[in-house]
N, CA and C atoms as an extended XYZ file, in Angstrom:
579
Properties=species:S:1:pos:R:3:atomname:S:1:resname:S:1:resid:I:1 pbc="F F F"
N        -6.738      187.865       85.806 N   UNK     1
C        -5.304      187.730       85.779 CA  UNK     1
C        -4.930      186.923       84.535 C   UNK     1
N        -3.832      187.632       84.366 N   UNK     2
C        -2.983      186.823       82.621 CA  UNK     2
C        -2.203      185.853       83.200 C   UNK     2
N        -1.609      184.881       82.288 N   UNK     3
C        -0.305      184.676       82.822 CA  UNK     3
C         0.351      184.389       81.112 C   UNK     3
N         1.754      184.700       81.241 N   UNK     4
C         2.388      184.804       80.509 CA  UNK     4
C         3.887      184.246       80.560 C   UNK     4
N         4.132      182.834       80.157 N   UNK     5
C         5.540      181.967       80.441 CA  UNK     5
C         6.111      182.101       81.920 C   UNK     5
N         4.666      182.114       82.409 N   UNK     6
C         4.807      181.772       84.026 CA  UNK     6
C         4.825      182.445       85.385 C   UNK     6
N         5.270      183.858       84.286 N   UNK     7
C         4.650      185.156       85.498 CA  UNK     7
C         3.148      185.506       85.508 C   UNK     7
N         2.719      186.108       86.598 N   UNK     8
C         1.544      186.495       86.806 CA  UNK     8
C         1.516      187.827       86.556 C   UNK     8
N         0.615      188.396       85.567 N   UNK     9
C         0.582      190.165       85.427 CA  UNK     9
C        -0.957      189.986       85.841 C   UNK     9
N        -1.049      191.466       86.836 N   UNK    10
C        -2.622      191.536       86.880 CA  UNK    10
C        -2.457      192.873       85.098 C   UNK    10
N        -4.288      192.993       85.662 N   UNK    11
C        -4.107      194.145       84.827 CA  UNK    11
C        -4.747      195.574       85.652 C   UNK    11
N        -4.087      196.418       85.632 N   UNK    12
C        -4.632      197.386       86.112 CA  UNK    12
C        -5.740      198.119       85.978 C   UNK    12
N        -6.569      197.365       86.269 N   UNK    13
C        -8.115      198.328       86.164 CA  UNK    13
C        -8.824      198.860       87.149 C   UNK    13
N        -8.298      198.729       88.403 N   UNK    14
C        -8.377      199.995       89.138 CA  UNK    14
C        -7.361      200.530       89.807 C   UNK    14
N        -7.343      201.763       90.060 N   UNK    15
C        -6.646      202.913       89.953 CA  UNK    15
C        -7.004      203.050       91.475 C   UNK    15
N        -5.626      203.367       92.253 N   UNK    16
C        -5.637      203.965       93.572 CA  UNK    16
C        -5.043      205.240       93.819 C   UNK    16
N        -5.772      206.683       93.744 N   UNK    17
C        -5.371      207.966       93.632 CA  UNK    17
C        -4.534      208.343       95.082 C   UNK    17
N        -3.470      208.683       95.070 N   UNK    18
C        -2.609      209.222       96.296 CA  UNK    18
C        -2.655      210.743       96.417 C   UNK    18
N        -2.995      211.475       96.954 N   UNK    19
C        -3.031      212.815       97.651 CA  UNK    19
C        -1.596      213.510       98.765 C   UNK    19
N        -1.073      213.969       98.063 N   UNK    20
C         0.081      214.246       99.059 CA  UNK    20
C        -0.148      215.910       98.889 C   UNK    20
N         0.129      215.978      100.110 N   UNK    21
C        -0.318      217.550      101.004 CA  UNK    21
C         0.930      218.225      100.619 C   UNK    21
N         0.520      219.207       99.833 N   UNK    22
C         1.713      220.569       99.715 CA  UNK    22
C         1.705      222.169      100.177 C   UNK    22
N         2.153      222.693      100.449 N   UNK    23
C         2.318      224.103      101.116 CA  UNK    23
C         1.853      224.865       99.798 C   UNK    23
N         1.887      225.809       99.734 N   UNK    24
C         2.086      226.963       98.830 CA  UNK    24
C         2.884      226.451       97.650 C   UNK    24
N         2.627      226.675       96.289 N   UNK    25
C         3.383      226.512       95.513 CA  UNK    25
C         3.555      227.587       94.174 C   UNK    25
N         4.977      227.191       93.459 N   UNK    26
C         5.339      227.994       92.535 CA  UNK    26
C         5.078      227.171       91.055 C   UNK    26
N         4.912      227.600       90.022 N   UNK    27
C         4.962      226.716       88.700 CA  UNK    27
C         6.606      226.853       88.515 C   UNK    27
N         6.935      225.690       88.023 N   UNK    28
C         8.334      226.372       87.444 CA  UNK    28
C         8.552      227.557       86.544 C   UNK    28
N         7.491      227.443       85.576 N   UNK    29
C         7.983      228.698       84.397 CA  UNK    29
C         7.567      230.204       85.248 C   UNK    29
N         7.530      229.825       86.768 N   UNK    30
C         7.369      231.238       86.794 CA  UNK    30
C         9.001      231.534       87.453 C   UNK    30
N         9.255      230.106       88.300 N   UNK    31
C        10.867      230.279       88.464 CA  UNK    31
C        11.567      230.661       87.016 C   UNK    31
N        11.310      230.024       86.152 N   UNK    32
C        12.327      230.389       85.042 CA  UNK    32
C        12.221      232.003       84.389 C   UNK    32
N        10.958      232.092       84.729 N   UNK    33
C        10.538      233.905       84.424 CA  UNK    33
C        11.900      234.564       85.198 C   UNK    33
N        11.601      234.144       86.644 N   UNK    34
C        12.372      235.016       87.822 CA  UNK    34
C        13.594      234.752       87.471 C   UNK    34
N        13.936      233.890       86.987 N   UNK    35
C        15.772      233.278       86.558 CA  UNK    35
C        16.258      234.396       84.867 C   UNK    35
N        15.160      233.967       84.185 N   UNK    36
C        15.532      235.380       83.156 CA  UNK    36
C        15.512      236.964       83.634 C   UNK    36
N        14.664      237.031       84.120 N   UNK    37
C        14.869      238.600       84.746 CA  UNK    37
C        15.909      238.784       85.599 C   UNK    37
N        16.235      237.906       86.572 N   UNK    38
C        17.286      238.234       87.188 CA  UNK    38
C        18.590      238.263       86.370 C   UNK    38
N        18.405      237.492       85.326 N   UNK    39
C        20.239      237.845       84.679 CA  UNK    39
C        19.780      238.584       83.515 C   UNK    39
N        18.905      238.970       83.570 N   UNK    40
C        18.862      240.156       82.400 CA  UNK    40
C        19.049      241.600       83.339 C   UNK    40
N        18.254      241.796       84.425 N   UNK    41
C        19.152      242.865       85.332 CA  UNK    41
C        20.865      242.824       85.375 C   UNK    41
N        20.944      241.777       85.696 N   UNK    42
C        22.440      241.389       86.207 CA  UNK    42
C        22.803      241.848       84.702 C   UNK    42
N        23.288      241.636       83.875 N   UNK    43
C        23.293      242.002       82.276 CA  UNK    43
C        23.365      243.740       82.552 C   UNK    43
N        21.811      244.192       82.879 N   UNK    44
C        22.092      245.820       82.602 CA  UNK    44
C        22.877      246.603       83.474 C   UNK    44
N        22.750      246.157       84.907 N   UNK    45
C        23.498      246.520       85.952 CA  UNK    45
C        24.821      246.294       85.530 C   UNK    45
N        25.535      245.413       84.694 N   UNK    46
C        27.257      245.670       84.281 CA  UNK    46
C        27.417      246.375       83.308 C   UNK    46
N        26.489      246.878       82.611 N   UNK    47
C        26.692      248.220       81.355 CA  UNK    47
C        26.499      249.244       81.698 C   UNK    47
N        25.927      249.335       83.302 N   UNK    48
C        25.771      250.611       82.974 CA  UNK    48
C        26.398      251.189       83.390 C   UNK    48
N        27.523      250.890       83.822 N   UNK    49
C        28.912      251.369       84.799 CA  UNK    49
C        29.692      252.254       83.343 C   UNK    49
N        30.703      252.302       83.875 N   UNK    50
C        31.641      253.459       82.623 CA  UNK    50
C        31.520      251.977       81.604 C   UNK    50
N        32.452      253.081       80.723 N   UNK    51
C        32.982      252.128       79.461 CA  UNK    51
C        31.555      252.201       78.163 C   UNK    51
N        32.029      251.732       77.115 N   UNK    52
C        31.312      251.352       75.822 CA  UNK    52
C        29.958      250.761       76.282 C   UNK    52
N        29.013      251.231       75.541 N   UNK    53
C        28.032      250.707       75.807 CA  UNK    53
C        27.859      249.672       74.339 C   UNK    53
N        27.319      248.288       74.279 N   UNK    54
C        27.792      247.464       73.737 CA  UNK    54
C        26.722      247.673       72.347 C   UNK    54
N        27.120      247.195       70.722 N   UNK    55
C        26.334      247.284       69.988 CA  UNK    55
C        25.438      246.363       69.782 C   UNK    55
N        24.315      246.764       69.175 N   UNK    56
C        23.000      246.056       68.924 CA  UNK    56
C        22.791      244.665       68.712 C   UNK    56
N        24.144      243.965       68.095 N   UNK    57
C        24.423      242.804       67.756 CA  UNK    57
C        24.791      241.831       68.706 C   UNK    57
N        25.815      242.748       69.852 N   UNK    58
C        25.855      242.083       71.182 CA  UNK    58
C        24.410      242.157       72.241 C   UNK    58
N        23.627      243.153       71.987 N   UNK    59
C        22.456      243.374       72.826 CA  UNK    59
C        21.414      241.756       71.976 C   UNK    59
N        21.240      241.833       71.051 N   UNK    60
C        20.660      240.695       70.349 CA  UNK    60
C        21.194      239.553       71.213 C   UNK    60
N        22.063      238.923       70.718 N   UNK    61
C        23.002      237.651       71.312 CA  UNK    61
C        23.079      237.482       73.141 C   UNK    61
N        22.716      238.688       73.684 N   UNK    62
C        22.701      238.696       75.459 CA  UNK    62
C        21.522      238.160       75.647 C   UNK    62
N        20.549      238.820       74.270 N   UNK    63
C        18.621      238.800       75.022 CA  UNK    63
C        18.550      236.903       74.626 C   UNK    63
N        19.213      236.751       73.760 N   UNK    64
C        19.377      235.262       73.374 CA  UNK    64
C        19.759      234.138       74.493 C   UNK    64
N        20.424      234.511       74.771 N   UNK    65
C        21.072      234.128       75.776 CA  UNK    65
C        20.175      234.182       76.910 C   UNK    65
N        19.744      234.698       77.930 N   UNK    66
C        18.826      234.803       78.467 CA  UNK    66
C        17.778      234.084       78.067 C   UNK    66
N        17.005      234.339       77.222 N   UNK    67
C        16.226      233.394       76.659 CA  UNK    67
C        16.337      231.669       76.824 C   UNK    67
N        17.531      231.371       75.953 N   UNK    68
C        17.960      229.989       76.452 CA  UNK    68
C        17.803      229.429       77.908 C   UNK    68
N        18.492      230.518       78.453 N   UNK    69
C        18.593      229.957       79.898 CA  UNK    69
C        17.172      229.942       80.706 C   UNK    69
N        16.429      230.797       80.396 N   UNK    70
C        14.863      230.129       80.674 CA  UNK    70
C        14.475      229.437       80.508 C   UNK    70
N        14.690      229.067       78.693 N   UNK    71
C        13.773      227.871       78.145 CA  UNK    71
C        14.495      226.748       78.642 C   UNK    71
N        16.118      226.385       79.067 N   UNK    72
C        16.579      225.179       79.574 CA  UNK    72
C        17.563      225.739       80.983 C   UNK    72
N        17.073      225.626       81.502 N   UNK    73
C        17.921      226.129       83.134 CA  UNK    73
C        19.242      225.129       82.932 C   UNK    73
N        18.865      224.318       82.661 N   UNK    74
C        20.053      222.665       82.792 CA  UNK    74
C        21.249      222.919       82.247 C   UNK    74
N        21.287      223.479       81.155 N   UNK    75
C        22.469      223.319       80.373 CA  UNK    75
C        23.213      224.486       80.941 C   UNK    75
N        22.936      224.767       82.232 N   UNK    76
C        24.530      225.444       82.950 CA  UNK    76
C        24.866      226.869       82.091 C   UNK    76
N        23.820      227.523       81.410 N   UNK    77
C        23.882      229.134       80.939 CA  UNK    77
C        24.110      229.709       82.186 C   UNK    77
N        23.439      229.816       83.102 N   UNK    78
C        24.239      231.020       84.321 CA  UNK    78
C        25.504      231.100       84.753 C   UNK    78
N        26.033      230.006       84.459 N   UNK    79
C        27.615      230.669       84.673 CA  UNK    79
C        28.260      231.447       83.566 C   UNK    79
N        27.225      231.197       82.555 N   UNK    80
C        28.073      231.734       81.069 CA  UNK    80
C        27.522      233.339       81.655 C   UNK    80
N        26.253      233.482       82.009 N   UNK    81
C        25.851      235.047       81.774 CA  UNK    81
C        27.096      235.470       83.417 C   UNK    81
N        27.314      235.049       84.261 N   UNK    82
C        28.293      235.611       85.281 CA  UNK    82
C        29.531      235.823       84.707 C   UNK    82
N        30.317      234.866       83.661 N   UNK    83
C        31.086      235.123       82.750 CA  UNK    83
C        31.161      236.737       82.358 C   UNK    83
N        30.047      236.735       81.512 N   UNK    84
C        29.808      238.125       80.527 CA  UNK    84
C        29.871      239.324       81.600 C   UNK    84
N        29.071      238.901       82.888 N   UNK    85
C        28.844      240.102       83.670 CA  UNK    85
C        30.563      240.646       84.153 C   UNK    85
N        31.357      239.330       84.515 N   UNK    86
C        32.221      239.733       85.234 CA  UNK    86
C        33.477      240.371       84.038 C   UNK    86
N        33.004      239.796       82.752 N   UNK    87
C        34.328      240.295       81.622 CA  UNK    87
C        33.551      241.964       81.683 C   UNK    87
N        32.696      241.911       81.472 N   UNK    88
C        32.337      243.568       81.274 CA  UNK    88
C        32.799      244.079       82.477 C   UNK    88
N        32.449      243.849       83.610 N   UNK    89
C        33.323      244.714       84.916 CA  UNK    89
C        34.563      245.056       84.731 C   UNK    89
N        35.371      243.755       84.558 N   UNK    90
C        36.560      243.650       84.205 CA  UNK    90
C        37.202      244.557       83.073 C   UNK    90
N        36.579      244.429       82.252 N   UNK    91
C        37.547      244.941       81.045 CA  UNK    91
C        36.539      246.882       80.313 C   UNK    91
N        35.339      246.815       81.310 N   UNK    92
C        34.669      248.142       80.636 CA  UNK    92
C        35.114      248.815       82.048 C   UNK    92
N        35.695      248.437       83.025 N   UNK    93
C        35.548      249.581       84.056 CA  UNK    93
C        34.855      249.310       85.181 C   UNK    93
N        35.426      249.943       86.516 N   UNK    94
C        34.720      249.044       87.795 CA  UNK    94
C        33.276      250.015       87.559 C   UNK    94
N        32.298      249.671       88.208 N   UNK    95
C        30.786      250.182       88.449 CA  UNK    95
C        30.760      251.131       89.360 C   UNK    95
N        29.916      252.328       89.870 N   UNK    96
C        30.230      252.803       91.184 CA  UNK    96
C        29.375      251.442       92.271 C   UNK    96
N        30.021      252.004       93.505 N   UNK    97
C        29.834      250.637       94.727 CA  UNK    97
C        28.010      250.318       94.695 C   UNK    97
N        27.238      251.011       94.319 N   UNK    98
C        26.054      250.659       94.484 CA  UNK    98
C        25.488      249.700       93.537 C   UNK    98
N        26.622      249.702       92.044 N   UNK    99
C        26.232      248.919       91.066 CA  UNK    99
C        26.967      247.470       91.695 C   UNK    99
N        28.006      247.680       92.137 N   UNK   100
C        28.757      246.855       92.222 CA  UNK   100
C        28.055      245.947       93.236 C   UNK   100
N        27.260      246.616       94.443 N   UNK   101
C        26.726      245.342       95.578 CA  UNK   101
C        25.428      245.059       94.801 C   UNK   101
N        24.702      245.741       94.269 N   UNK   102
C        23.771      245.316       93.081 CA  UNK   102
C        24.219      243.940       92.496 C   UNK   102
N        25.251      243.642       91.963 N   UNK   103
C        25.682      242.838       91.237 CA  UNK   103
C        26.213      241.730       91.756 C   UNK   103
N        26.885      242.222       92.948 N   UNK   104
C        26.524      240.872       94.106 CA  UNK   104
C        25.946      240.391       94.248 C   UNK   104
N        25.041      241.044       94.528 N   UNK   105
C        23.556      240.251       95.138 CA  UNK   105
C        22.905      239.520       93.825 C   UNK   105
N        22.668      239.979       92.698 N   UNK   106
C        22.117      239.141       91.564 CA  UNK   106
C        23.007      238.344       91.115 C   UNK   106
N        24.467      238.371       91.030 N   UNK   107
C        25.266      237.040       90.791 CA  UNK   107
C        24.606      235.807       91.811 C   UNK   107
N        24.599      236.132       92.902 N   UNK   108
C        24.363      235.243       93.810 CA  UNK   108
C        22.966      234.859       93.370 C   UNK   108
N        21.863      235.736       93.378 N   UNK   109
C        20.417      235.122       93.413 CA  UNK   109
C        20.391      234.496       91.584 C   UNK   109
N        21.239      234.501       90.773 N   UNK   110
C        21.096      234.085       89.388 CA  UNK   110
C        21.646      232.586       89.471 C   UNK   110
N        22.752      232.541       90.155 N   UNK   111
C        23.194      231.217       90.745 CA  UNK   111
C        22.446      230.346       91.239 C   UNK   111
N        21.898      230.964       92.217 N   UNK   112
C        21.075      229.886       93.401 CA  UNK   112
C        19.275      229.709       92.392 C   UNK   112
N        19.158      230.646       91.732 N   UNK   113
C        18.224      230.328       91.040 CA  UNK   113
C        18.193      229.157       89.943 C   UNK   113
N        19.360      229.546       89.098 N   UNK   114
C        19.291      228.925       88.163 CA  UNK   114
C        19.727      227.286       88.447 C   UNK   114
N        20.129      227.177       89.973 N   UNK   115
C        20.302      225.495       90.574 CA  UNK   115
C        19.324      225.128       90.920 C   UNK   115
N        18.519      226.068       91.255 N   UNK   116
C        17.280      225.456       91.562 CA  UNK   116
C        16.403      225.010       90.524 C   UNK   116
N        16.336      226.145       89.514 N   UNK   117
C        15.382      225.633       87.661 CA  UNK   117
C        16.120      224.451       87.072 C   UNK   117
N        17.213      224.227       87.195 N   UNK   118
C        17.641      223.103       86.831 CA  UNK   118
C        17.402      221.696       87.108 C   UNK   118
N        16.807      221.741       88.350 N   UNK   119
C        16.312      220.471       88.733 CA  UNK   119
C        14.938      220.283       88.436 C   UNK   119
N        14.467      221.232       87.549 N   UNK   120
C        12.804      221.580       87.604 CA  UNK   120
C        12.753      221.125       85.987 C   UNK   120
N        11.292      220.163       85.813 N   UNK   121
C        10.532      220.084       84.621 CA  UNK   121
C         9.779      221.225       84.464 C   UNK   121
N         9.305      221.223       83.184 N   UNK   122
C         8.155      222.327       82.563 CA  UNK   122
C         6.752      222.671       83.953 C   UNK   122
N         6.706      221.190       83.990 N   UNK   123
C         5.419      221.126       84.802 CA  UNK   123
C         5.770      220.882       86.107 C   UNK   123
N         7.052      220.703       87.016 N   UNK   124
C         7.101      221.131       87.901 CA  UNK   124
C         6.319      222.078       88.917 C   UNK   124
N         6.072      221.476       89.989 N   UNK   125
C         5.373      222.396       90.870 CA  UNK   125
C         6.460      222.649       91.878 C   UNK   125
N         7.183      223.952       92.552 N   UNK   126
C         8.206      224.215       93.844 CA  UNK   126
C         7.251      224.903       94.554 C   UNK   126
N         7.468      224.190       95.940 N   UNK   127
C         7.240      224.273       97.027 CA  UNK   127
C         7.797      225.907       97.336 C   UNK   127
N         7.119      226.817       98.458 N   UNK   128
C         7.432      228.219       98.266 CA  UNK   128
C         8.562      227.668       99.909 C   UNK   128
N         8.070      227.045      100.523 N   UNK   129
C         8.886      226.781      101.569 CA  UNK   129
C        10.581      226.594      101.029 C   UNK   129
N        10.673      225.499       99.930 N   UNK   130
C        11.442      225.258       99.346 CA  UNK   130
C        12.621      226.500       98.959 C   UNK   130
N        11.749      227.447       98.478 N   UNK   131
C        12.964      228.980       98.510 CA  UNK   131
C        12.838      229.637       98.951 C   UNK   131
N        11.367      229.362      100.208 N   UNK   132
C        11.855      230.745      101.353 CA  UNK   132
C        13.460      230.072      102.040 C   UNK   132
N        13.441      228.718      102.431 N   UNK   133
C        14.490      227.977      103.123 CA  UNK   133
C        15.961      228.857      102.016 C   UNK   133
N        16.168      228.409      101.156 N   UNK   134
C        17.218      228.514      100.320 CA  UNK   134
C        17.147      230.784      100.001 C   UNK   134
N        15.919      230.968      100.669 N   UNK   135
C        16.614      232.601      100.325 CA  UNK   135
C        17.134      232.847      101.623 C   UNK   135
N        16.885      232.558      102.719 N   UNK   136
C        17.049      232.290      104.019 CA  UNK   136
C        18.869      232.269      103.942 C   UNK   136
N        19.035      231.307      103.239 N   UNK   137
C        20.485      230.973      103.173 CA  UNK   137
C        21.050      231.893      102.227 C   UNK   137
N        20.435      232.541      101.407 N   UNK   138
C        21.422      233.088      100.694 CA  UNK   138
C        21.272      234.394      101.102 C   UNK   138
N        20.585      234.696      102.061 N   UNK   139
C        20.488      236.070      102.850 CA  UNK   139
C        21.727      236.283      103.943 C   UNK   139
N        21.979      235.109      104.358 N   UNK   140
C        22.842      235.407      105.684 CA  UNK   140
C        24.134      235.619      104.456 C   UNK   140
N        24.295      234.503      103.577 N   UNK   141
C        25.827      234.528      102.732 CA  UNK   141
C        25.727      235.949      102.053 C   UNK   141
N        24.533      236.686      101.819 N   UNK   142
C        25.019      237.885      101.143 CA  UNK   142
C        25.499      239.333      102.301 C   UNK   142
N        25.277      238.669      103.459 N   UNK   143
C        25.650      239.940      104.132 CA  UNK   143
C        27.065      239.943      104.316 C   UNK   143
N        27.827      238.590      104.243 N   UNK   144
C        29.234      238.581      104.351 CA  UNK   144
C        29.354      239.341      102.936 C   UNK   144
N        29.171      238.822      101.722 N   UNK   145
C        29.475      239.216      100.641 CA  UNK   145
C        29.451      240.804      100.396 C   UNK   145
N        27.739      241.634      101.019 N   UNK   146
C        28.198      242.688      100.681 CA  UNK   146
C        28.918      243.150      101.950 C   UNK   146
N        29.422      243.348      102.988 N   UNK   147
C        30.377      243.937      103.446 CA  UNK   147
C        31.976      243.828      103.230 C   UNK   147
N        32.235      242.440      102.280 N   UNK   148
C        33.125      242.437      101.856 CA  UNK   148
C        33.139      243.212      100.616 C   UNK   148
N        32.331      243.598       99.519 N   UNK   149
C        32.229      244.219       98.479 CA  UNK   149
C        32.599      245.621       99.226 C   UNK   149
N        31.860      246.069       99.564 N   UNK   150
C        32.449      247.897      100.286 CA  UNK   150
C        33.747      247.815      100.862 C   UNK   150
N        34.012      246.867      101.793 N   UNK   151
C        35.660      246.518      102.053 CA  UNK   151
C        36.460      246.546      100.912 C   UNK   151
N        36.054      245.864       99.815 N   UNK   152
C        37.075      245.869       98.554 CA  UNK   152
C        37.036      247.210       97.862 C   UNK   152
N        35.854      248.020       97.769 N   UNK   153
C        35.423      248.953       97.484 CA  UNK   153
C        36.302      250.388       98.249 C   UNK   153
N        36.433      250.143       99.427 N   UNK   154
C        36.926      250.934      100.072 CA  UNK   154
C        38.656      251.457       99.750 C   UNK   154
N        39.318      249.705       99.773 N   UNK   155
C        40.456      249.118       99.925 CA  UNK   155
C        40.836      249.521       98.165 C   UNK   155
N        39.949      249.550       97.350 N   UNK   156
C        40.350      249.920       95.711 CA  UNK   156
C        40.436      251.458       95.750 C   UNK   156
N        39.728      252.070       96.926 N   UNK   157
C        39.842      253.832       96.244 CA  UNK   157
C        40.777      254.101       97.410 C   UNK   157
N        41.254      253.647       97.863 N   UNK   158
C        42.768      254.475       98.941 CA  UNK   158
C        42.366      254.741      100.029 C   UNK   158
N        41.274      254.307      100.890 N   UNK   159
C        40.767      255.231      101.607 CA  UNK   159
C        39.105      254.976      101.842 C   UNK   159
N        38.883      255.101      103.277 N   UNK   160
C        36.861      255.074      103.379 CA  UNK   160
C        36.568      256.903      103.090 C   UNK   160
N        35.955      256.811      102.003 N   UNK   161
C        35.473      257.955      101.692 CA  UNK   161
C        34.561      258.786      102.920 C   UNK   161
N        35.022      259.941      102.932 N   UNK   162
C        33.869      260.518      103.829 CA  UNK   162
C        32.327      260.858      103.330 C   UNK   162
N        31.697      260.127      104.292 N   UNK   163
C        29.974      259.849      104.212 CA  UNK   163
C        29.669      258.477      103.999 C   UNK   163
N        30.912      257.602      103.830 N   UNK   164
C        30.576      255.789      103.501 CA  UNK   164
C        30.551      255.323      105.127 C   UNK   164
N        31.040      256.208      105.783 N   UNK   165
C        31.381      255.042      106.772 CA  UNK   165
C        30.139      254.806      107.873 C   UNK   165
N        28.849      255.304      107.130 N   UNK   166
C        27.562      254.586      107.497 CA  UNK   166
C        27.342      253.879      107.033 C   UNK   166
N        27.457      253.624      105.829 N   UNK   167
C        27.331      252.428      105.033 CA  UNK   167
C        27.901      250.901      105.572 C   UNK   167
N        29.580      251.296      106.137 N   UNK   168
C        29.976      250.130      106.747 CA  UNK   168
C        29.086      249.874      108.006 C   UNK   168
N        28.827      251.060      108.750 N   UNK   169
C        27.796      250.863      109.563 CA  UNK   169
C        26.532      250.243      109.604 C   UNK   169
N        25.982      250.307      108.498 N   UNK   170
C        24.660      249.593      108.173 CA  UNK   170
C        25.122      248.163      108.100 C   UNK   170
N        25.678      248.308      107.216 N   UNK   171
C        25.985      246.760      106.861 CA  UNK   171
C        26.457      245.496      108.069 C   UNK   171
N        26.850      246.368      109.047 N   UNK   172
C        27.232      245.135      110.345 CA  UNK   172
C        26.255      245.115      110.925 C   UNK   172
N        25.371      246.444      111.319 N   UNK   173
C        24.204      246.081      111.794 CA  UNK   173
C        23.303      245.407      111.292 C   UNK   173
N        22.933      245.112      110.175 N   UNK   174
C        22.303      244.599      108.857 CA  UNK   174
C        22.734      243.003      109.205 C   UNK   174
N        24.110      242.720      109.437 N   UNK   175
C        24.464      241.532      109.999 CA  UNK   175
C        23.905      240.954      111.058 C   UNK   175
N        24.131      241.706      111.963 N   UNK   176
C        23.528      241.596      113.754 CA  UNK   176
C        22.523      241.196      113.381 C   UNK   176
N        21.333      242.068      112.684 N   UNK   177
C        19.981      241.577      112.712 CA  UNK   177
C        19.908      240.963      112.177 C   UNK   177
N        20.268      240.212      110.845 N   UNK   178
C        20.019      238.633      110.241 CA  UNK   178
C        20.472      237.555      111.124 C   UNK   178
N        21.316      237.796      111.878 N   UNK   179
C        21.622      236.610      112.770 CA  UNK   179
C        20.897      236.649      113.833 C   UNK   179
N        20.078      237.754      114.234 N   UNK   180
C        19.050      237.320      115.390 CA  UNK   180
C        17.473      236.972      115.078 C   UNK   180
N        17.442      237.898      113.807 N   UNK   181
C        16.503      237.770      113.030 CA  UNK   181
C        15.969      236.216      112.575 C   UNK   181
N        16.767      235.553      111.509 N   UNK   182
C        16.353      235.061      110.805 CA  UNK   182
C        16.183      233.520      111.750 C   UNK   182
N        14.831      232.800      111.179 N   UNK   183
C        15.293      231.418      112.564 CA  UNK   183
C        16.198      230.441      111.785 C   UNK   183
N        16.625      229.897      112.962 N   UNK   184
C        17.763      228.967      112.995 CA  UNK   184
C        17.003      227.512      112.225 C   UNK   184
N        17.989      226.930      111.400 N   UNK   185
C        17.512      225.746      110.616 CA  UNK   185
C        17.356      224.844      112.069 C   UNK   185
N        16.558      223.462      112.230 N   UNK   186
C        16.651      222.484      112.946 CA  UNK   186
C        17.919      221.549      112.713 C   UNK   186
N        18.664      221.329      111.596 N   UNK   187
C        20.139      220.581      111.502 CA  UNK   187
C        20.264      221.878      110.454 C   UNK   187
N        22.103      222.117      110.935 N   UNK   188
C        22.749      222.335      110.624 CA  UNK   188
C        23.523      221.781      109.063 C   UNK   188
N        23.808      222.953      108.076 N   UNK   189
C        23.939      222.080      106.915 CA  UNK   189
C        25.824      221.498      107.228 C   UNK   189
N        26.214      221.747      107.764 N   UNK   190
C        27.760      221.415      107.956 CA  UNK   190
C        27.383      219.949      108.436 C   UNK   190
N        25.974      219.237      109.576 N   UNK   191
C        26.201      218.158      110.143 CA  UNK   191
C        25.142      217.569      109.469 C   UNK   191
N        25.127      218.195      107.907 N   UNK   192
C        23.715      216.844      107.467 CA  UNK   192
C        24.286      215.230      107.021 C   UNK   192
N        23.652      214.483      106.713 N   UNK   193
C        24.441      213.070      106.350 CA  UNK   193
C        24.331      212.852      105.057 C   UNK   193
């Protein structure tokens, strides 16, 4: 032992190794893989609806983009690429409905992804429990979402087309069974503290 103007420092020369037990795990850069691919789909899935298909210079600057948002999840790029997705809907033309719940569903999983890479270092290790829990949740929220998408879908062309209205059919049943299906969290996120 030192002492030094009266405090005591030891010195650390031995080392006590801690072992903490983990489930299954993910590297982050493979989350950030899954976070670029998903908004690079999300990306092709809004071009390929009507309208201009965009020039080479904008295809450059998208793959860029993407890129970034792999290499830094943090700096909040996924809302910029939901941006782009939703101005191209917007202003090139609606998608037909299959692109359109397509695009649901990857807005949502580009979101919940890219909150999750954000909290993640290079060397991060995620727990697989960690996003089975959080796909869990974003499974039940996408079944509201896509039956509201075909509702809007429906409600934009005048009318339930004849041969959709299995589709609405699937989709409630599709409901039914995630809610009997999927198990119930132990607390509730409305009563956490």
């Amino acid at each position: 032992m030192r002492r030094l103007r009266g405090w005591a420092l030891t010195v650390a020369s031995r080392r006590d190794d801690v072992e903490v037990d983990i489930g299954p795990w993910a590297p982050a850069w493979a989350l950030r893989l899954v976070l670029a691919a998903v908004a690079a789909l999300a990306l092709a899935v809004a071009w390929s609806g009507p309208g201009p298909q965009p020039p080479t210079s904008v295809v450059v600057a998208l793959g860029l983009l993407v890129a970034v948002l792999a290499w830094a999840p943090g700096l909040g790029l996924s809302g910029m690429v939901v941006l782009v997705v939703g101005a191209r809907v917007l202003f090139g033309g609606v998608p037909p409905l299959g692109s359109t719940m397509a695009l649901v569903l990857l807005v949502h999983l580009l979101l919940w992804l890219g909150a999750v890479a954000a909290r993640t270092t290079r060397r991060t290790r995620v727990e697989l429990a960690v996003l089975a829990s959080g796909a869990r949740e974003t499974a039940v929220l996408q079944v509201g979402a896509q039956a509201l998408t075909v509702v809007a879908a429906v409600v934009a062309e005048g009318g339930l087309p004849p041969g959709d209205g299995w589709r609405v059919a699937a989709l409630l049943l599709a409901g039914v069974v995630v809610v009997l299906a999927l198990p119930r969290p132990k607390e509730l996120w409305w009563r956490r503290g």
